[in-house]
C-alpha positions in Angstrom: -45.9 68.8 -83.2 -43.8 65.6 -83.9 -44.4 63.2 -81.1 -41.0 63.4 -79.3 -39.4 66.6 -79.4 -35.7 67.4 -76.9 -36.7 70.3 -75.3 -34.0 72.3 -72.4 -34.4 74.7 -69.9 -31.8 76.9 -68.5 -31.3 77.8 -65.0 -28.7 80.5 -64.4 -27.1 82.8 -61.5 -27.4 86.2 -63.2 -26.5 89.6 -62.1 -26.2 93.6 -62.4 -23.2 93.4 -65.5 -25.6 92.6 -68.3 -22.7 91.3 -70.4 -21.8 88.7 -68.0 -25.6 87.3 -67.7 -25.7 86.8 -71.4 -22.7 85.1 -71.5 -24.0 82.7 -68.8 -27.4 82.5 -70.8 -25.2 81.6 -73.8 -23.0 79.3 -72.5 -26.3 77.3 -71.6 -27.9 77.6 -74.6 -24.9 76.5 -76.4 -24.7 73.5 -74.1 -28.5 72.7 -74.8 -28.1 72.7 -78.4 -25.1 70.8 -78.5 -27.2 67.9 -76.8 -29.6 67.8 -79.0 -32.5 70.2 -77.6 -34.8 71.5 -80.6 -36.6 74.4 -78.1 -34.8 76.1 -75.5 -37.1 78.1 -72.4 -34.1 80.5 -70.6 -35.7 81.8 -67.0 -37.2 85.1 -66.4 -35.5 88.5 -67.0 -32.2 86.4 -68.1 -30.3 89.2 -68.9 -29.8 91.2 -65.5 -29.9 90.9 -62.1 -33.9 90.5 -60.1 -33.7 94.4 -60.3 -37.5 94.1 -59.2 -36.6 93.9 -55.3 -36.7 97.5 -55.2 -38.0 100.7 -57.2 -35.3 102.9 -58.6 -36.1 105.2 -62.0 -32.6 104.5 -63.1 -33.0 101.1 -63.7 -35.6 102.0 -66.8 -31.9 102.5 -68.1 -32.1 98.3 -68.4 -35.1 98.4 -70.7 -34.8 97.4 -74.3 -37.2 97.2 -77.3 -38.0 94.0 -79.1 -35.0 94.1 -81.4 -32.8 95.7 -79.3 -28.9 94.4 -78.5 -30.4 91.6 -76.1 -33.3 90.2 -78.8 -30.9 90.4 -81.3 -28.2 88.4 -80.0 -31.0 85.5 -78.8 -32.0 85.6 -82.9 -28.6 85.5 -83.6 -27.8 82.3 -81.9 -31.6 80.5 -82.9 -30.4 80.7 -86.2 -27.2 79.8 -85.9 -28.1 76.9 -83.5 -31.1 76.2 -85.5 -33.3 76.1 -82.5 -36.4 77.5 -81.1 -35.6 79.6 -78.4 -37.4 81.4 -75.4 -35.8 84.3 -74.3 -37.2 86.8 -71.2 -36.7 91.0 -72.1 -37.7 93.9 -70.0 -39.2 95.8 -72.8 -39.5 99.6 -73.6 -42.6 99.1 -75.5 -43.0 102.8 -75.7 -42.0 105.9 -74.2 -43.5 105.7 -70.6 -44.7 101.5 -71.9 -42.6 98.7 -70.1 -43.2 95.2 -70.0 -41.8 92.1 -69.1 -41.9 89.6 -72.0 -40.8 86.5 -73.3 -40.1 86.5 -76.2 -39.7 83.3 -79.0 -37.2 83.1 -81.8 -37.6 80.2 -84.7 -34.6 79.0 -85.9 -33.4 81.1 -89.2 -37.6 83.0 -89.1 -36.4 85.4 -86.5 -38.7 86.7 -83.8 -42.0 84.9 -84.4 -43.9 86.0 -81.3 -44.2 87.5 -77.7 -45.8 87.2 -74.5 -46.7 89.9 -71.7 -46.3 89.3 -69.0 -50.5 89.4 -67.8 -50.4 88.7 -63.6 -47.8 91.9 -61.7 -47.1 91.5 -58.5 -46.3 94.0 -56.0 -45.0 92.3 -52.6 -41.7 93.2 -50.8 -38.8 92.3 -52.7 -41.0 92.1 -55.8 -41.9 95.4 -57.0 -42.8 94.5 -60.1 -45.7 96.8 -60.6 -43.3 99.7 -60.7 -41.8 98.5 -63.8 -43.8 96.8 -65.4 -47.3 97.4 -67.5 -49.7 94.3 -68.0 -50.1 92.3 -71.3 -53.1 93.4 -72.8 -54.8 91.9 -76.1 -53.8 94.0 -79.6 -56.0 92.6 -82.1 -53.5 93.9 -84.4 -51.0 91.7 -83.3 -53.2 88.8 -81.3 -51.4 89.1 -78.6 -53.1 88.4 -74.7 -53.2 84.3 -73.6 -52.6 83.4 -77.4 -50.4 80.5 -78.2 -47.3 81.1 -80.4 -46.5 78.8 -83.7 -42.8 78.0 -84.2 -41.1 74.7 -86.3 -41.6 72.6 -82.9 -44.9 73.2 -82.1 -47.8 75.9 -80.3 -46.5 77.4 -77.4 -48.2 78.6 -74.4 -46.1 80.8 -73.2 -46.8 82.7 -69.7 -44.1 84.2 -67.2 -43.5 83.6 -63.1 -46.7 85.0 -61.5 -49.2 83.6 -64.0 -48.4 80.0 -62.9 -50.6 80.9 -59.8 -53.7 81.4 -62.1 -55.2 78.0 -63.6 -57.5 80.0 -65.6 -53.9 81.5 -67.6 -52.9 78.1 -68.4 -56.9 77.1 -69.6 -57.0 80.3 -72.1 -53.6 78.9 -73.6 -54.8 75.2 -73.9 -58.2 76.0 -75.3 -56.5 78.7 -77.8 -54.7 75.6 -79.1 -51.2 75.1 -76.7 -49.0 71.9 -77.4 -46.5 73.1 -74.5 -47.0 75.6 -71.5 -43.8 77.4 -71.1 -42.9 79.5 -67.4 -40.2 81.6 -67.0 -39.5 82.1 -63.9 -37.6 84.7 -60.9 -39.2 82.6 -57.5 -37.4 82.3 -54.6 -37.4 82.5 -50.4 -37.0 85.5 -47.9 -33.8 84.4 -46.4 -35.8 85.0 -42.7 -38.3 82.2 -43.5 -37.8 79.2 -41.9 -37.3 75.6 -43.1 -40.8 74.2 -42.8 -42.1 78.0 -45.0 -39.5 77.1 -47.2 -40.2 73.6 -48.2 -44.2 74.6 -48.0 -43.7 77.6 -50.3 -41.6 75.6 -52.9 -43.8 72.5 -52.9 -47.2 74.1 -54.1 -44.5 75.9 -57.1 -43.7 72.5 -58.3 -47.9 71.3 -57.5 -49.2 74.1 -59.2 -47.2 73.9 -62.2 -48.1 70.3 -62.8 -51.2 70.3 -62.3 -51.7 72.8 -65.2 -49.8 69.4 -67.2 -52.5 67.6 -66.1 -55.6 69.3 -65.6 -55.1 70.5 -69.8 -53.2 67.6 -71.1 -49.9 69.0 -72.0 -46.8 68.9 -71.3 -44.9 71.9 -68.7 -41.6 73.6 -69.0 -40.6 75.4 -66.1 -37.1 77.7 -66.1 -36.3 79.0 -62.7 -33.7 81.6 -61.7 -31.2 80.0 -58.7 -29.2 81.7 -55.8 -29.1 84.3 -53.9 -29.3 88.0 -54.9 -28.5 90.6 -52.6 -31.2 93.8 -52.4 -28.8 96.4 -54.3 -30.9 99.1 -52.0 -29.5 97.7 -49.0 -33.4 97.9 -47.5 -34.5 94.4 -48.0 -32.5 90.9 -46.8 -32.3 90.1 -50.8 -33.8 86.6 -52.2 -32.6 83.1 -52.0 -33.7 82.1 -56.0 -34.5 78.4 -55.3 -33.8 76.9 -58.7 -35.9 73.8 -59.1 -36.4 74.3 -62.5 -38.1 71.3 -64.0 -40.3 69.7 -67.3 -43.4 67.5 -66.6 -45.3 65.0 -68.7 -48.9 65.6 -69.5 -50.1 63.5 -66.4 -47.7 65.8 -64.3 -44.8 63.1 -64.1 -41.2 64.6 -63.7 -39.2 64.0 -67.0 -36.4 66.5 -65.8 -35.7 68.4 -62.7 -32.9 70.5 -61.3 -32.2 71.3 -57.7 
């Protein structure tokens, strides 16, 4: 990896009309490249609304596979942009076989690699283990904590609940990382109060640098921001906090968005 490299992240509103989040994801990848950025990181599940805040069958309906419309259109503009480019799918691996995974496309190569997503959670307002199937290690494909290698460099690549685990980001660094990459869907339960609020956001941003520092690398963090309502009308819906930020190697703040 050349020793300074523009990197972007994008941090979107998104919601239910598919159409209209890619155009928003678009618009900032656009924007991005037209800066200068050689690797892009878009946030978590980019492409829909956080449909995770409840459990409803229907919304398998969002799924795609790897090359579906959604992956296509990301590859589309990597080549065209001539950037390397995160994306986030939820992926119909299989009949029955969901994930949620990011995905990386290398500039004119195409789809060069994906992550699943390893850590589920299952808390109100994040359902996730309802949709979505662990990463697990193919040897046919070396998938699991593996790094990816694109034109800019080996990416670590893990997704929103695996920042909590140091032992994730470890695997990637010893395995040969030049970058970890998080995307992200975080965000408050409008009833918590100020103090929870600044607490819970705080150790985000302190867990996520400290990976940077603790393995030597450089972080890229791409968070989801405002609110979304619960579509179910059971929950209070989440207050995505944004923040999205990149971090130097010693856990120093290059970049950061409120």
């Amino acid at each position: 990896m050349s020793q300074t490299l523009n990197v972007a992240v994008i941090q979107q509103a998104a919601w239910p009309d598919k159409a209209l989040s890619l155009a928003e994801s678009e618009a900032g990848i656009r924007r991005a490249a037209s800066q200068g950025a050689q690797l892009v990181l878009l946030q978590e599940l980019h492409a829909t609304h956080y449909f995770c805040q409840y459990e409803d069958p229907a919304l398998f309906d969002l799924a795609e596979p790897l090359d579906g419309p959604t992956g296509q259109r990301l590859a589309a503009l990597a080549k065209e942009l001539d950037i390397v480019l995160v994306g986030s799918l939820f992926e119909k691996r299989a009949a029955g076989l969901y994930h949620n995974t990011a995905v990386v496309y290398d500039r004119a190569k195409g789809r060069v690699g994906q992550y699943r997503k390893m850590h589920i959670p299952d808390d109100p307002g994040f359902y996730e283990k309802f949709y979505f199937t662990p990463g697990d290690a193919d040897d046919a494909r070396k998938e699991g904590f593996t790094p990816i290698d694109t034109s800019v460099g080996r990416l670590g690549i893990l997704v929103c609940w695996d920042q909590w685990y140091p032992e994730a980001a470890r695997l990637m660094a010893l395995a040969g990382a030049e970058l970890l990459l998080y995307p992200t869907a975080i965000g408050w339960d409008p009833n918590d109060d100020d103090a929870e609020k600044t607490r819970q956001k705080d150790a985000w941003t302190l867990i996520q640098r400290a990976h940077g520092v603790a393995n030597g690398l450089p972080v890229l963090v791409a968070n989801r921001v405002g609110f979304e309502a619960d579509h179910s009308g059971v929950g209070d819906g989440i207050a995505f906090w944004g923040g999205s930020f990149i971090c130097g190697p010693q856990g120093e703040q290059l970049q950061h968005r409120r």
